[in-house]
DSSP file (Angstrom, degrees, kcal/mol; ACC not computed):
  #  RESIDUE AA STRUCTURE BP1 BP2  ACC     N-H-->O    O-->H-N    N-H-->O    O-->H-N    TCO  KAPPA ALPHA  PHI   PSI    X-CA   Y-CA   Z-CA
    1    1 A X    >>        0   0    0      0, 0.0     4,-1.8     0, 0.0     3,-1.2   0.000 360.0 360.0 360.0 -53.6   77.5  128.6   96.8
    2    2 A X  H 3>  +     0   0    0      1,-0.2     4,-1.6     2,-0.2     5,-0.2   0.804 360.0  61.3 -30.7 -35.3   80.4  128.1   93.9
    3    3 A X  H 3> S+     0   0    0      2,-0.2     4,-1.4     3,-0.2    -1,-0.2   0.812 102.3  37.0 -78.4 -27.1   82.4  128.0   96.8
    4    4 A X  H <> S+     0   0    0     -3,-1.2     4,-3.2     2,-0.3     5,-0.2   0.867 114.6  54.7 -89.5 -61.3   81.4  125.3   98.7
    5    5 A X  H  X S+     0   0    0     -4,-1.8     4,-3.8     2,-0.2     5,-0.3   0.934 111.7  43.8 -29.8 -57.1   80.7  123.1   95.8
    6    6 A X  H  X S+     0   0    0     -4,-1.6     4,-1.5    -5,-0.3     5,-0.3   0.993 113.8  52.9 -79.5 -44.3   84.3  123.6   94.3
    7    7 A X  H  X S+     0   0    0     -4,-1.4     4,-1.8     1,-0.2    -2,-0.2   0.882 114.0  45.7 -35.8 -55.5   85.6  123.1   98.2
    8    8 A X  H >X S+     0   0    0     -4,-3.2     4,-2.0     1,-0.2     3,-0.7   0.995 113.9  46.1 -60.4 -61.5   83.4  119.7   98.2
    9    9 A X  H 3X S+     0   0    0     -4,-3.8     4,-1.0     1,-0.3    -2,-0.2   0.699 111.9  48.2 -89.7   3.9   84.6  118.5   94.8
   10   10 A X  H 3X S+     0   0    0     -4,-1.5     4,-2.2    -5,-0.3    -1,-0.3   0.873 107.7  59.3 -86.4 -30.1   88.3  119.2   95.4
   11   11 A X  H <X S+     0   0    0     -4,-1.8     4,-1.7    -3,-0.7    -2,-0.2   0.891 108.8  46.3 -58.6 -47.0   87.7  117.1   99.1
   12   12 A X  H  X S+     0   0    0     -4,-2.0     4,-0.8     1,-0.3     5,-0.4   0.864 110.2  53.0 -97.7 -24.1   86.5  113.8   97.0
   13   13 A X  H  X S+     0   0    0     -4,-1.0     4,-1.2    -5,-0.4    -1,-0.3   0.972 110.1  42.8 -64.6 -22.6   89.1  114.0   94.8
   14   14 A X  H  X S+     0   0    0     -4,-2.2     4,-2.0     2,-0.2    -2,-0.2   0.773 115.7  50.3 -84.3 -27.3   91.7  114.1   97.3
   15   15 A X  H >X S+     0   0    0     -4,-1.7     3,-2.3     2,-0.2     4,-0.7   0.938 117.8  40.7 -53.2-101.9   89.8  111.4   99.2
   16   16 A X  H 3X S+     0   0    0     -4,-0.8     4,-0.7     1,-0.3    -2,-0.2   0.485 111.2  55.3  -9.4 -33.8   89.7  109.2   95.7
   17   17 A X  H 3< S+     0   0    0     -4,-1.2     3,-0.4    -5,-0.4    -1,-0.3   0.921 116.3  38.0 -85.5 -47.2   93.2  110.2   94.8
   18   18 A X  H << S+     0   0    0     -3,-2.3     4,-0.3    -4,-2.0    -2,-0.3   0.668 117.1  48.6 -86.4   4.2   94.4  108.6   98.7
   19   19 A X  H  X S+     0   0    0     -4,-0.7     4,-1.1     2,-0.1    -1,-0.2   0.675 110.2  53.4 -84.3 -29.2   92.1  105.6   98.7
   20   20 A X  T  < S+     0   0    0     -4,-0.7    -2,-0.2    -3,-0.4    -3,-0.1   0.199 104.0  53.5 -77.7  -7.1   93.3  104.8   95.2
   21   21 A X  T  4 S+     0   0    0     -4,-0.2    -3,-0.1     3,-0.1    -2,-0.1   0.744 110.4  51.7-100.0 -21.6   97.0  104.9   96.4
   22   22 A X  T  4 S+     0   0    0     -4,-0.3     2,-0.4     2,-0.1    -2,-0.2   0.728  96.2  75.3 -85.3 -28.8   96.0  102.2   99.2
   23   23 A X  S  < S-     0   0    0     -4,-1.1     2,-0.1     1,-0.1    -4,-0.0  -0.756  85.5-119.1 -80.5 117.4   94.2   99.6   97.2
   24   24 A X        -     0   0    0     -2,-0.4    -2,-0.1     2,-0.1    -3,-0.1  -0.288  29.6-142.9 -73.1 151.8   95.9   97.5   95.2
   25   25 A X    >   -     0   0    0      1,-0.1     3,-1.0    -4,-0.1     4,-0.1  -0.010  33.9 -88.9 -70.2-176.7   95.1   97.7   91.4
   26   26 A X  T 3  S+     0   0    0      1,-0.2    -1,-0.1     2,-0.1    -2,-0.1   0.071 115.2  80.0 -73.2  27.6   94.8   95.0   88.9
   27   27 A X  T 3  S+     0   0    0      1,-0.1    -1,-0.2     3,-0.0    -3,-0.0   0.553  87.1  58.8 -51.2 -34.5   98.2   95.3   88.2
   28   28 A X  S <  S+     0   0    0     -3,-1.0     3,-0.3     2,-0.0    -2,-0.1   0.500  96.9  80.5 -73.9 -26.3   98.9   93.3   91.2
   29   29 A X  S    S+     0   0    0      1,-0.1    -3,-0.0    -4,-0.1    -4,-0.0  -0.380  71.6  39.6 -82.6 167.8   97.0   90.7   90.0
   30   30 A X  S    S+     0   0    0      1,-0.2     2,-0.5    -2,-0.1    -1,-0.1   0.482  74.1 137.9  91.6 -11.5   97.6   87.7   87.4
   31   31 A X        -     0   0    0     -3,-0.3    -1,-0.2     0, 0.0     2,-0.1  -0.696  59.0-125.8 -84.1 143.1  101.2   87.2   88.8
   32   32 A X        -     0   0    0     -2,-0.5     2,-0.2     1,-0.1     3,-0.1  -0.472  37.8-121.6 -56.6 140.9  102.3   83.1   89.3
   33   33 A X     >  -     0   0    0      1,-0.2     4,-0.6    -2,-0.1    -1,-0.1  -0.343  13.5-119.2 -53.8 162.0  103.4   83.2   93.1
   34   34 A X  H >> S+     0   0    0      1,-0.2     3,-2.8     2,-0.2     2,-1.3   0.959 114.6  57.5 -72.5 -68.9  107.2   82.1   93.6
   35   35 A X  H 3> S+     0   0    0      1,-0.4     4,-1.4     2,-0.2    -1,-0.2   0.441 103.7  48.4 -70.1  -4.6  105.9   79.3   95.8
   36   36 A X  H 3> S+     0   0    0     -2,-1.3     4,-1.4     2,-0.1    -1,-0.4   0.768 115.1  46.8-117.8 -25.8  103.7   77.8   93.1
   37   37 A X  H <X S+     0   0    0     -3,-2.8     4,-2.5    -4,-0.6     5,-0.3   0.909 114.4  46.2 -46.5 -50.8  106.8   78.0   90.6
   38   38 A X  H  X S+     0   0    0     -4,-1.2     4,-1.5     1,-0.2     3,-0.3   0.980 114.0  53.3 -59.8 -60.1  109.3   76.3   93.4
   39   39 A X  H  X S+     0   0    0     -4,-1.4     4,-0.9     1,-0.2    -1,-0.2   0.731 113.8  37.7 -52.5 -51.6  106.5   73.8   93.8
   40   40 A X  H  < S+     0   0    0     -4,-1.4    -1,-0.2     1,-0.2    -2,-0.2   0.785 111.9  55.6 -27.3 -63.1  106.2   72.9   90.1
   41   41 A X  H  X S+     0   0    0     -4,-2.5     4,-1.4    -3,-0.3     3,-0.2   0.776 109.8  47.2 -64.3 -35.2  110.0   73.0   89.2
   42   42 A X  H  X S+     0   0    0     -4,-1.5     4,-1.3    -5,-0.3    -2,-0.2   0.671 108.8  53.5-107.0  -6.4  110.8   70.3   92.2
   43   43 A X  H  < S+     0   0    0     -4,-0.9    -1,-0.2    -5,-0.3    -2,-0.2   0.484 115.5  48.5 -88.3  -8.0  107.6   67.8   90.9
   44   44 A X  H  > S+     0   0    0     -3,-0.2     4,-1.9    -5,-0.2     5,-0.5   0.853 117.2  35.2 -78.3 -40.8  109.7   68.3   87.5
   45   45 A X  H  X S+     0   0    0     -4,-1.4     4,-0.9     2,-0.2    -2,-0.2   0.871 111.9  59.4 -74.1 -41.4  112.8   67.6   89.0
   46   46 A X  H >X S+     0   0    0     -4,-1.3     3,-3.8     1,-0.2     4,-1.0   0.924 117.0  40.7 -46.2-111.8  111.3   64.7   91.5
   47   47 A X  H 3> S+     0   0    0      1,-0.3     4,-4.0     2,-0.2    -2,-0.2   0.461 109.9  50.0 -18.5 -34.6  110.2   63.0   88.2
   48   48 A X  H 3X S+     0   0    0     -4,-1.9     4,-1.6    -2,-0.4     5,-0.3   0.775 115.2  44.1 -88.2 -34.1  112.8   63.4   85.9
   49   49 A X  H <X S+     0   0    0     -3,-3.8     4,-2.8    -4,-0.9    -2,-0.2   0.910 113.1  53.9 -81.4 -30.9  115.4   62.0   88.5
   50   50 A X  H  X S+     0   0    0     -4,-1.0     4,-3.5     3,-0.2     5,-0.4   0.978 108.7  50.2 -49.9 -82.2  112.8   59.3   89.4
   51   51 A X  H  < S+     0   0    0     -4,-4.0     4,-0.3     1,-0.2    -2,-0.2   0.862 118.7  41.8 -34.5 -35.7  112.7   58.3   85.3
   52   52 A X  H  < S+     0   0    0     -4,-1.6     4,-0.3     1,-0.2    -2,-0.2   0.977 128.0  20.1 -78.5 -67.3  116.3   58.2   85.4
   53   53 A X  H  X S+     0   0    0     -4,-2.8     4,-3.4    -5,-0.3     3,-0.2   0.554  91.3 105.2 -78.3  -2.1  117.4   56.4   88.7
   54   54 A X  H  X S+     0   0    0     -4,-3.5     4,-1.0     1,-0.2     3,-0.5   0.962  79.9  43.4 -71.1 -82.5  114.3   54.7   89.3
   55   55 A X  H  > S+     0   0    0     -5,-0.4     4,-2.2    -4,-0.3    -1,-0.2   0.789 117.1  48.4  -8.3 -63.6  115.4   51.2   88.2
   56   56 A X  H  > S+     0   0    0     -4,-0.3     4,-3.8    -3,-0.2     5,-0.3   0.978 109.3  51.7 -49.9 -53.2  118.7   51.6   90.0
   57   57 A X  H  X S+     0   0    0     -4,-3.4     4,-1.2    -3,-0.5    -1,-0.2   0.837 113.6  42.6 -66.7 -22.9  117.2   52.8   93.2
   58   58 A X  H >X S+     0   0    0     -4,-1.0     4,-1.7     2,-0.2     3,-0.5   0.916 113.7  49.3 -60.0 -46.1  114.5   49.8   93.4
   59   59 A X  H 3< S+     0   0    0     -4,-2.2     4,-0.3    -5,-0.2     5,-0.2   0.788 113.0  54.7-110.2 -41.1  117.3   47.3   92.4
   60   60 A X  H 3X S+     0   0    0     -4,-3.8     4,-1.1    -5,-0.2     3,-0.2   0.789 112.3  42.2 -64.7 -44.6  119.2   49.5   95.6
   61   61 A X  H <X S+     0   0    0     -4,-1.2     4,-0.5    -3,-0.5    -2,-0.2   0.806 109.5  54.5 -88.5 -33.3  116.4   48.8   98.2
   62   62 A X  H  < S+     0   0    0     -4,-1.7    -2,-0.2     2,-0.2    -1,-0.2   0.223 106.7  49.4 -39.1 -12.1  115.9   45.4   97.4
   63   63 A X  H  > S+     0   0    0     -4,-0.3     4,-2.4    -3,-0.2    -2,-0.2   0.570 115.3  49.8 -94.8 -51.6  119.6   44.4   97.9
   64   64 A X  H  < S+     0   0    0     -4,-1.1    -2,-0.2    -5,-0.2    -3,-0.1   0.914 111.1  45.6 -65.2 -43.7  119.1   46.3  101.1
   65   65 A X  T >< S+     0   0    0     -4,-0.5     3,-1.7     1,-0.2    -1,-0.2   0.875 114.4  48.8 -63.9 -45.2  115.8   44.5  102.2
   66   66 A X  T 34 S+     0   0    0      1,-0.3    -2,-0.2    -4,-0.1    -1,-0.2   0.880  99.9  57.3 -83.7 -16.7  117.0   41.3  101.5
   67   67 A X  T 3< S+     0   0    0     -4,-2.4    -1,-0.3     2,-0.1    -2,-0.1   0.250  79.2 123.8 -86.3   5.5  120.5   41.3  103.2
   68   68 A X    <   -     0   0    0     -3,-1.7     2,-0.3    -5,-0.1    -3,-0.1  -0.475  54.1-154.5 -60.5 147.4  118.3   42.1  106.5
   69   69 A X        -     0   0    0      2,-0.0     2,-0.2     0, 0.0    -2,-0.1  -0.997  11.0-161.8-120.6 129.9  119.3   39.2  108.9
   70   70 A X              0   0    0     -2,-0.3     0, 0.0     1,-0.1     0, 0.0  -0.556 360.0 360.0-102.2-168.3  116.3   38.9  111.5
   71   71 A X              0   0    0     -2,-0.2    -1,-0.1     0, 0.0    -2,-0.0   0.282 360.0 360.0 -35.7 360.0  116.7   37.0  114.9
């Protein structure tokens, strides 16, 4: 009867030990994606280049609009 018992409880660890190598843990979790970093960093970059040139580039598009010649 010992035998069968210790035969069983070595069978669910070895089960437990390779179902527990296929799932990921929380370890895996909690991490920022790259893509939500990329995304972030170029709505910094977008803006900051915006504060900078933004004057110029309206003043750029308006020169451009207005020297349209229509028919």
């Amino acid at each position: 009867m010992n035998h069968i018992i210790t035969r069983q409880a070595r069978a669910r660890a070895a089960l437990v030990a390779a179902v527990s190598r296929r799932i990921p843990g929380p370890r895996d979790r909690g991490d920022v994606p790259g893509w939500v970093l990329i995304t972030i960093m170029t709505a910094g970059l977008v803006t900051a280049l915006w504060a900078i040139a933004g004057p110029q580039l309206g003043q750029l598009f308006s020169d451009a609009i207005s020297n349209v010649k229509g028919p």
